[in-house]
PDB file as gemmi writes it, atoms N, CA and C in Angstrom:
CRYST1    1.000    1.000    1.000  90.00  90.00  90.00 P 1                      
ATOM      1  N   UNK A   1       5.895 -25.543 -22.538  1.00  0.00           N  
ATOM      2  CA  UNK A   1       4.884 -24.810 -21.849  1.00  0.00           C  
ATOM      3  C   UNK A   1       5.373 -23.368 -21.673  1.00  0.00           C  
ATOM      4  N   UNK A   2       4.606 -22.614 -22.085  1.00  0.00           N  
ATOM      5  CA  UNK A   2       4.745 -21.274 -21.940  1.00  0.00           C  
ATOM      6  C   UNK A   2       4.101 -20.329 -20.672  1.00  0.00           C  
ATOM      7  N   UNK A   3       5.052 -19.611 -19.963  1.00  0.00           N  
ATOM      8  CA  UNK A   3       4.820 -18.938 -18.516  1.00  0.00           C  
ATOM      9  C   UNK A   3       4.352 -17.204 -18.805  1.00  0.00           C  
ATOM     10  N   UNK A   4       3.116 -17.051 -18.665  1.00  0.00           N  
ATOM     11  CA  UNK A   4       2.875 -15.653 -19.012  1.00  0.00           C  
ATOM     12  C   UNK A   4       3.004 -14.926 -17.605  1.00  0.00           C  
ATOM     13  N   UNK A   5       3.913 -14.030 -17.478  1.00  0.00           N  
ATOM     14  CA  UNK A   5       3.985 -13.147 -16.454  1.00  0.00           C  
ATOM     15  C   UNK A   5       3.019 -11.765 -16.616  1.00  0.00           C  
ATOM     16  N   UNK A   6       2.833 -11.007 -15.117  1.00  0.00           N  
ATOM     17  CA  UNK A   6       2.153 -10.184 -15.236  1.00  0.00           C  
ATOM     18  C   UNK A   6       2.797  -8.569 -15.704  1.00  0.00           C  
ATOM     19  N   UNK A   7       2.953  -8.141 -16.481  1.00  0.00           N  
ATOM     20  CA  UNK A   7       3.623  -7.028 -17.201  1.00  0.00           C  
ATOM     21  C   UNK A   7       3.296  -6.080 -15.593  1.00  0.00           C  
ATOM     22  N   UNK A   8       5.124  -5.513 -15.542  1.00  0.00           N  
ATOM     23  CA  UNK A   8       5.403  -4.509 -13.945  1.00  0.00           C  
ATOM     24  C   UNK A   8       4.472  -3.462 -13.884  1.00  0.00           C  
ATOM     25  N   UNK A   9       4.347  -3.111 -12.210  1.00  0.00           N  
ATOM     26  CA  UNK A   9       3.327  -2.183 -12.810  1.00  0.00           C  
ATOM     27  C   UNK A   9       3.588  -1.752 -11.080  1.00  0.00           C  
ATOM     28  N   UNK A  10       2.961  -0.124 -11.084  1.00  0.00           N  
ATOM     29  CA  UNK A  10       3.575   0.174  -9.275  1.00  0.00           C  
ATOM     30  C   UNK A  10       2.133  -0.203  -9.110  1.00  0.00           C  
ATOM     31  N   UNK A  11       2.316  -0.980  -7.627  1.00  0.00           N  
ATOM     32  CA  UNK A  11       0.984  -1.321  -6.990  1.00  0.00           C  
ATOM     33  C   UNK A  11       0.148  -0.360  -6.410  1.00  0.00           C  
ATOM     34  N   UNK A  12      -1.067  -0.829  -6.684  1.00  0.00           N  
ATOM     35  CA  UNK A  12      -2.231   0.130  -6.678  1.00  0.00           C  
ATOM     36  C   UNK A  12      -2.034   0.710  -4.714  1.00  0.00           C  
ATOM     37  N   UNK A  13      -1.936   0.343  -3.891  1.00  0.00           N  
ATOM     38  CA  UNK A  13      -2.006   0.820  -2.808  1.00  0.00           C  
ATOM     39  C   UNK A  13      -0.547   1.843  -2.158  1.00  0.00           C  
ATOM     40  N   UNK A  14       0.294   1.965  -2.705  1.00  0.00           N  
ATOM     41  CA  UNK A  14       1.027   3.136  -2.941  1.00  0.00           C  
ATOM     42  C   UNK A  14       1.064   4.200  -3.770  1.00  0.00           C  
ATOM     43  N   UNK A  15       0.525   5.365  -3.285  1.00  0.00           N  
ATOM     44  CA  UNK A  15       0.293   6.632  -4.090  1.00  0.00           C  
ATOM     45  C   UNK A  15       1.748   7.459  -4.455  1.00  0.00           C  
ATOM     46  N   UNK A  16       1.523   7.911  -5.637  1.00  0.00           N  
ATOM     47  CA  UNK A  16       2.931   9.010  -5.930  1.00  0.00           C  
ATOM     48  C   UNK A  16       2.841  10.398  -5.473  1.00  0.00           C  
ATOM     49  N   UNK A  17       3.956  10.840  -5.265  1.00  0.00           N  
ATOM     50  CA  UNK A  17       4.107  11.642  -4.656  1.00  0.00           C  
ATOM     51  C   UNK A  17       3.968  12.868  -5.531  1.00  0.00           C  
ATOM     52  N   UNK A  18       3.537  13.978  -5.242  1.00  0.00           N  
ATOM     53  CA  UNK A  18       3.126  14.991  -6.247  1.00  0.00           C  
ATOM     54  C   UNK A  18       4.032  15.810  -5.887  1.00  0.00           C  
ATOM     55  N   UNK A  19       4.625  16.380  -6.773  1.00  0.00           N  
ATOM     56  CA  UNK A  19       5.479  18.073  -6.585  1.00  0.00           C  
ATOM     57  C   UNK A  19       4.912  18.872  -5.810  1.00  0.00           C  
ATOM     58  N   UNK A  20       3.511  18.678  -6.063  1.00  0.00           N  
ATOM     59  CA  UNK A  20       2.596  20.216  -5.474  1.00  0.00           C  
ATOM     60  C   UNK A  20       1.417  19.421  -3.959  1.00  0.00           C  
ATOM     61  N   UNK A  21       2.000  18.371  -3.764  1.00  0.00           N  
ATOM     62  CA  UNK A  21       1.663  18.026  -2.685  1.00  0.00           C  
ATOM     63  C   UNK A  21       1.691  18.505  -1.119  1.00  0.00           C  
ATOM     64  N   UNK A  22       0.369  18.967  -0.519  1.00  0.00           N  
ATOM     65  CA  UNK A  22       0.329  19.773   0.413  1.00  0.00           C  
ATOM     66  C   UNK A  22       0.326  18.972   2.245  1.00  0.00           C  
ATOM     67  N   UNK A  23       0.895  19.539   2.708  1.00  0.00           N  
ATOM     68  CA  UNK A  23       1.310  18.713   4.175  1.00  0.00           C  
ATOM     69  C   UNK A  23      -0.083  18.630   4.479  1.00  0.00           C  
ATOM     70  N   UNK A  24      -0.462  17.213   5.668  1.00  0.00           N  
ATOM     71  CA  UNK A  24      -1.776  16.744   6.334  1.00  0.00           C  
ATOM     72  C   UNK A  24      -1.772  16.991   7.621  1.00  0.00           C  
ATOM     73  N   UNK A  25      -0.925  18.054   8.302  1.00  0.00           N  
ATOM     74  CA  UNK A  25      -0.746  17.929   9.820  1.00  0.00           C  
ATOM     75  C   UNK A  25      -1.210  18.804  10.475  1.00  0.00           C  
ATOM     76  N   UNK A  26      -2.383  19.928   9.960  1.00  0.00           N  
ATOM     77  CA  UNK A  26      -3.119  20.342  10.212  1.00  0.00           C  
ATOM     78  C   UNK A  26      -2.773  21.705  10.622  1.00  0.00           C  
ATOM     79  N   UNK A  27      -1.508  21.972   9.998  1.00  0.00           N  
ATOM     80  CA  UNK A  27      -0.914  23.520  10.294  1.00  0.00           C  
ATOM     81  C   UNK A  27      -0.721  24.057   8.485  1.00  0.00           C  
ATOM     82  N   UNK A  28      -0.706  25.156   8.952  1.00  0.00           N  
ATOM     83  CA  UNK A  28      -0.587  26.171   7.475  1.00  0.00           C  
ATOM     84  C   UNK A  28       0.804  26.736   6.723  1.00  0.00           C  
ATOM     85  N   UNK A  29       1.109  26.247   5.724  1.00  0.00           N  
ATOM     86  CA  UNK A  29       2.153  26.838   5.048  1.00  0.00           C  
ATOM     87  C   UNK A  29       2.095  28.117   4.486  1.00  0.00           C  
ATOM     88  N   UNK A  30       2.067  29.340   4.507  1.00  0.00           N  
ATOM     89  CA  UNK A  30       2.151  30.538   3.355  1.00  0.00           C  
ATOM     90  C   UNK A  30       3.306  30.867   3.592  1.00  0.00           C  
ATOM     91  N   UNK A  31       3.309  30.808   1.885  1.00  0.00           N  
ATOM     92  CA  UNK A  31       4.098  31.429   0.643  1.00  0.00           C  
ATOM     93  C   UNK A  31       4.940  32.583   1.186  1.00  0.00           C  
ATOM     94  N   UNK A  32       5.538  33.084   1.187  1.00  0.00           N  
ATOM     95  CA  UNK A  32       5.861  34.909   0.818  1.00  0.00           C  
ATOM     96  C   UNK A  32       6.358  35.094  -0.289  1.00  0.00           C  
ATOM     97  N   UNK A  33       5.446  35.931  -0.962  1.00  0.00           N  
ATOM     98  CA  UNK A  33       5.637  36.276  -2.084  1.00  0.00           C  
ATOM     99  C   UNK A  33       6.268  38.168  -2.324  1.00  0.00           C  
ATOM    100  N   UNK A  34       7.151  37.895  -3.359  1.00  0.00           N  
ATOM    101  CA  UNK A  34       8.210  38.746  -3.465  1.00  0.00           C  
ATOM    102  C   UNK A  34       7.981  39.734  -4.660  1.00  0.00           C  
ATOM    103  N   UNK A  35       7.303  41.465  -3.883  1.00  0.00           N  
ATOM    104  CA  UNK A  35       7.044  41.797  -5.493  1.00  0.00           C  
ATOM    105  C   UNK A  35       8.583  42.297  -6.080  1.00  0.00           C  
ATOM    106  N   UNK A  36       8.695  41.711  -7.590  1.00  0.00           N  
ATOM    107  CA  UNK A  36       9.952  42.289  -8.138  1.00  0.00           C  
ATOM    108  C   UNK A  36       9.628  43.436  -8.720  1.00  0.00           C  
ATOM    109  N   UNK A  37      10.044  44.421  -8.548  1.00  0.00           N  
ATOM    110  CA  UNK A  37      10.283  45.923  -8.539  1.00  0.00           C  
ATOM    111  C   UNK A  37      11.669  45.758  -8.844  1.00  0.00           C  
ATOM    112  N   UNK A  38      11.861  47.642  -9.740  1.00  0.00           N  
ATOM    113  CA  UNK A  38      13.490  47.792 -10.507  1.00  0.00           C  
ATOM    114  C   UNK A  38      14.356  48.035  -9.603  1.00  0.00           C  
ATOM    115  N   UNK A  39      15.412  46.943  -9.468  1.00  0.00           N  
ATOM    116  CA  UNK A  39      16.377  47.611  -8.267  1.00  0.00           C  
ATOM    117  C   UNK A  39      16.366  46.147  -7.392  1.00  0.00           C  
ATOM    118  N   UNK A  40      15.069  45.283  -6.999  1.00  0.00           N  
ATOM    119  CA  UNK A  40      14.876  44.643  -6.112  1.00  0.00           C  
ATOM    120  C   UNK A  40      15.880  43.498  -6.054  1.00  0.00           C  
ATOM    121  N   UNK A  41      16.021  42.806  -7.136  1.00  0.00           N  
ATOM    122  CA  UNK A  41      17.319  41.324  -7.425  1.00  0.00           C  
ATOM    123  C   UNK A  41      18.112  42.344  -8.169  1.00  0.00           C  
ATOM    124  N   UNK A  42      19.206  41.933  -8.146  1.00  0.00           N  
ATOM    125  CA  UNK A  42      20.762  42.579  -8.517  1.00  0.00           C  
ATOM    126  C   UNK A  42      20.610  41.769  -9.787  1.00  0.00           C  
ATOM    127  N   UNK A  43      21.011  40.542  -9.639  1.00  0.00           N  
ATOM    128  CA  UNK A  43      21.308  39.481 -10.509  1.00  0.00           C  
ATOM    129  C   UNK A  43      20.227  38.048 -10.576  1.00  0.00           C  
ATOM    130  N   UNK A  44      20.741  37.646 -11.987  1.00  0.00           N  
ATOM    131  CA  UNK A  44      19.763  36.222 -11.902  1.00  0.00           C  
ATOM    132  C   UNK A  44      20.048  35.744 -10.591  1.00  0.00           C  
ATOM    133  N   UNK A  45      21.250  35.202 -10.327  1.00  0.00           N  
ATOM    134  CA  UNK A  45      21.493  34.546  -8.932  1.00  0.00           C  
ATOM    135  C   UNK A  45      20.634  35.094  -7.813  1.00  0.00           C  
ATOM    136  N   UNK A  46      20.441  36.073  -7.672  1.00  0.00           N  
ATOM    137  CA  UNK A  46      19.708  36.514  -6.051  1.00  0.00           C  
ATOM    138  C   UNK A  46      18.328  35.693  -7.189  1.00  0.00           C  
ATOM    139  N   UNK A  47      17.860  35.815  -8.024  1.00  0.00           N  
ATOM    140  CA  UNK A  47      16.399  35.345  -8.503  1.00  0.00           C  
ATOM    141  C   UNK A  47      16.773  33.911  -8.249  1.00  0.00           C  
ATOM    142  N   UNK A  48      17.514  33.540  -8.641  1.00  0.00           N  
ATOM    143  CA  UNK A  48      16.772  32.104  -8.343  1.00  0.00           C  
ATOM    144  C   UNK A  48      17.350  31.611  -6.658  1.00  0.00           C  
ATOM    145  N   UNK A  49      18.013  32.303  -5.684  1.00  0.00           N  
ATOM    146  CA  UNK A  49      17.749  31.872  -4.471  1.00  0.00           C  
ATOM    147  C   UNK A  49      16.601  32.870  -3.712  1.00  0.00           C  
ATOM    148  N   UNK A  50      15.794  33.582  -4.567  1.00  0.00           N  
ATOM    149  CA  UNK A  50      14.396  34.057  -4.057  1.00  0.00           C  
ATOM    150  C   UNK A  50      13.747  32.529  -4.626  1.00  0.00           C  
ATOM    151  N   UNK A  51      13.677  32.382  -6.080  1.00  0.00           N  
ATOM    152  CA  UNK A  51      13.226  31.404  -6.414  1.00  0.00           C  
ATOM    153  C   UNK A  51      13.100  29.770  -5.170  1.00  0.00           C  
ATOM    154  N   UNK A  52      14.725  30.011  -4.720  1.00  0.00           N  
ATOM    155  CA  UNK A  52      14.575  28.821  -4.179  1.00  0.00           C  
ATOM    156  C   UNK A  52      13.660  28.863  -2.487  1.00  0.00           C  
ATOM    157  N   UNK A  53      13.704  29.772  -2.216  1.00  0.00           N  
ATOM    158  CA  UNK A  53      13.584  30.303  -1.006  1.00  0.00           C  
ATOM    159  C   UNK A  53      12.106  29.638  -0.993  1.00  0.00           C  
ATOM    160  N   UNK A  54      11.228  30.385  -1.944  1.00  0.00           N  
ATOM    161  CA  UNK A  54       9.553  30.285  -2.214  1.00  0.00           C  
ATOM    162  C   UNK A  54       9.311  28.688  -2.460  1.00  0.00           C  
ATOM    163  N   UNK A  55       9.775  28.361  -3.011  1.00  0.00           N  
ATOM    164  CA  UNK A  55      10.000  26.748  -3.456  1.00  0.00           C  
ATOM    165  C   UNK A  55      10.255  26.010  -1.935  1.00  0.00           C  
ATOM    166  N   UNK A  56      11.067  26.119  -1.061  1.00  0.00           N  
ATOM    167  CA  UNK A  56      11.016  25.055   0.209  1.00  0.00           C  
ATOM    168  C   UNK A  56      10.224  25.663   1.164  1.00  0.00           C  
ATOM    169  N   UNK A  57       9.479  26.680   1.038  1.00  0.00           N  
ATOM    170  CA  UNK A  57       8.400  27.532   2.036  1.00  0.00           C  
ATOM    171  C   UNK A  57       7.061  26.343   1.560  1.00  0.00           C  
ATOM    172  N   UNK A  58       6.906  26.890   0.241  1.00  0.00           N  
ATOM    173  CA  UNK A  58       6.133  25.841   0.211  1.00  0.00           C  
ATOM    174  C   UNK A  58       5.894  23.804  -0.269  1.00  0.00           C  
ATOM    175  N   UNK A  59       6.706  23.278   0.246  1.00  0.00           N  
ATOM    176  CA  UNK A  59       6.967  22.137  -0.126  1.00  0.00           C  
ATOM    177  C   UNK A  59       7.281  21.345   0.887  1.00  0.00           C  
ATOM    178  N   UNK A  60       6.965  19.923   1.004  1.00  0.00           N  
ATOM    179  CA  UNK A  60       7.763  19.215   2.545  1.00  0.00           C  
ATOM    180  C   UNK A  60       9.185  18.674   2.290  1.00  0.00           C  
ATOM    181  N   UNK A  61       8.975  18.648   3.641  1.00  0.00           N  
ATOM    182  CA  UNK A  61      10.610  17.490   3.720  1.00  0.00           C  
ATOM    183  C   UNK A  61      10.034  16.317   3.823  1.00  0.00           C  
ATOM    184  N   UNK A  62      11.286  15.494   3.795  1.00  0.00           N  
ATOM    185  CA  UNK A  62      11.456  13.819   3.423  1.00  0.00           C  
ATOM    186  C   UNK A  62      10.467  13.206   4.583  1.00  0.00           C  
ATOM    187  N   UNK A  63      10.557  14.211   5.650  1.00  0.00           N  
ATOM    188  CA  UNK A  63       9.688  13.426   6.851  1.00  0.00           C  
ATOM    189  C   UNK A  63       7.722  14.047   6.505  1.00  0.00           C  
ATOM    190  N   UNK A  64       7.834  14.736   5.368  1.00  0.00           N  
ATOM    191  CA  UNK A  64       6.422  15.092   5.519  1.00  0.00           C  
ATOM    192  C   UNK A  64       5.439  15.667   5.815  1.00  0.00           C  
ATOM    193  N   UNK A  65       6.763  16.891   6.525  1.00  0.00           N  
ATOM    194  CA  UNK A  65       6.195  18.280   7.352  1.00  0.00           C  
ATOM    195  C   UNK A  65       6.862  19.510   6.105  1.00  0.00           C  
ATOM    196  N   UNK A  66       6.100  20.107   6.330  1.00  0.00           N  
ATOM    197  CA  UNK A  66       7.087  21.691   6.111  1.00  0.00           C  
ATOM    198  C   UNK A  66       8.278  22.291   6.452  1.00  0.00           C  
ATOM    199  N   UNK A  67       9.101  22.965   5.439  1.00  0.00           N  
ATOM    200  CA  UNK A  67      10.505  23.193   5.960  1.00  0.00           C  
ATOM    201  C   UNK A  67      10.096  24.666   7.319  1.00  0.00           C  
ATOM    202  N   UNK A  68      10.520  24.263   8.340  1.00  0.00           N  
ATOM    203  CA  UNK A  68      10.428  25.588   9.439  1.00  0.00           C  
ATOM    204  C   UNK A  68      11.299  26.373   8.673  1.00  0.00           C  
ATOM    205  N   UNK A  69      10.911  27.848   8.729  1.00  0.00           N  
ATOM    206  CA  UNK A  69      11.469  28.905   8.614  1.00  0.00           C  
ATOM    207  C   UNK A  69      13.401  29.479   8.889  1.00  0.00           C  
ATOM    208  N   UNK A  70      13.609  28.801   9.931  1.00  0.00           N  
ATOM    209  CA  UNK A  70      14.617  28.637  10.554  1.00  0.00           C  
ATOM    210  C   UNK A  70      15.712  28.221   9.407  1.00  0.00           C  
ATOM    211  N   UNK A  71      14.931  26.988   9.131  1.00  0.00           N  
ATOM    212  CA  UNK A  71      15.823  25.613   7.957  1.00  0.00           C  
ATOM    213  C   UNK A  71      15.929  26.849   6.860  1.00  0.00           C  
ATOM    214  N   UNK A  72      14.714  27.354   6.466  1.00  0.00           N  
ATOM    215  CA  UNK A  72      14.709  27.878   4.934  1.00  0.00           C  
ATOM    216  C   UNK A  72      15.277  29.110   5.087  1.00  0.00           C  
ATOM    217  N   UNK A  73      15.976  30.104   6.154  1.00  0.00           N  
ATOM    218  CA  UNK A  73      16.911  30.808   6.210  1.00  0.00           C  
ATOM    219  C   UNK A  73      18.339  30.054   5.886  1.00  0.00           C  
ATOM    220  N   UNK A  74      18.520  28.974   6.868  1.00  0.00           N  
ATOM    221  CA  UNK A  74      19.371  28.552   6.686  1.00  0.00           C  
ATOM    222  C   UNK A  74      20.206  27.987   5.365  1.00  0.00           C  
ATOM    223  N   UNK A  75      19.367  27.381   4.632  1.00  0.00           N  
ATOM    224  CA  UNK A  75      19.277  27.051   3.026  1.00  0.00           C  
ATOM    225  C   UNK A  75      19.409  28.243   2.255  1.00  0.00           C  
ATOM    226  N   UNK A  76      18.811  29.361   2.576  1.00  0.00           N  
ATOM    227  CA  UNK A  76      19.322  30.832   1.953  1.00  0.00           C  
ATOM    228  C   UNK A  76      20.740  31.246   1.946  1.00  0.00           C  
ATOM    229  N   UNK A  77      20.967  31.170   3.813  1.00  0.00           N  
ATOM    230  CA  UNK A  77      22.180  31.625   4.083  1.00  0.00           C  
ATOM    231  C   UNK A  77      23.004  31.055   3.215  1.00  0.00           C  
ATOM    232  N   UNK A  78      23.517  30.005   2.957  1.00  0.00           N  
ATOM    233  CA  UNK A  78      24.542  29.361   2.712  1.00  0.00           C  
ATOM    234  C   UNK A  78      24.716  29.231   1.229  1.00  0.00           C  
ATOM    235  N   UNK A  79      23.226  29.592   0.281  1.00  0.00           N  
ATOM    236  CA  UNK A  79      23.711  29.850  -1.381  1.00  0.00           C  
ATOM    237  C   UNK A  79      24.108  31.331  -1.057  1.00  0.00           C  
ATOM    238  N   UNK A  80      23.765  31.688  -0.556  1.00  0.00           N  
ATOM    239  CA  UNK A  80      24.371  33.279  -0.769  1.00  0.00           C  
ATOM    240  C   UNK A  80      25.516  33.092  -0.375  1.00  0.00           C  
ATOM    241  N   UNK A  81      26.226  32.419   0.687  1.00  0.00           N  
ATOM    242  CA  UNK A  81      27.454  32.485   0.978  1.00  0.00           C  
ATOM    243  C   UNK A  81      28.278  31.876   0.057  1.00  0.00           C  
ATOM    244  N   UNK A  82      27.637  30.974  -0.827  1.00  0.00           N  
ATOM    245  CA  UNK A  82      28.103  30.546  -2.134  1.00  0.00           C  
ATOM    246  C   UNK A  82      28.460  31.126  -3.128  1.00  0.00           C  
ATOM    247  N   UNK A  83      27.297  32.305  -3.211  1.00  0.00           N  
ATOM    248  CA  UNK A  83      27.708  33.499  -4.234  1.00  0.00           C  
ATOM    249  C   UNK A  83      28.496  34.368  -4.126  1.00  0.00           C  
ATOM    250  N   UNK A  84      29.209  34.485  -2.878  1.00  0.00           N  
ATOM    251  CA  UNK A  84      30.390  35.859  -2.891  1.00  0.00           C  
ATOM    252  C   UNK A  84      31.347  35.293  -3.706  1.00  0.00           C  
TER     253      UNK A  84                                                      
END                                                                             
């Protein structure tokens, strides 16, 4: 006798999580956006911790809120202190 199983599959009542998924808690995230002008980044490195900067402004944390401002200095501070 042959046992046909049901080929895996993620269940329909858990949704995936999107990259560009926007918080539900009824407060507003904006962006700051950075015009690059000659002179403005030194180096790739300052670009991609502008890069990263814009990236956790707009995106949540693990709990589902927005990174506070505070955090996303803090996350600045410390690649730059990486880069000296």
């Amino acid at each position: 006798m042959t046992v046909q199983t049901a080929p895996a599959h993620r269940p329909a009542s858990r949704q995936v999580k999107s990259p560009l998924a926007a918080h539900s808690h009824g407060t507003t995230v904006i962006a700051r956006t950075q015009i690059d002008t000659p002179g403005t980044l030194k180096s790739p490195r300052d670009a991609s911790i502008a890069d990263f900067s814009d990236y956790l402004r707009t995106t949540n944390n693990r709990n589902g809120r927005p990174y506070e401002d505070a955090t996303v200095e803090n996350y600045v501070f410390a690649a730059r202190a990486l880069n000296r």
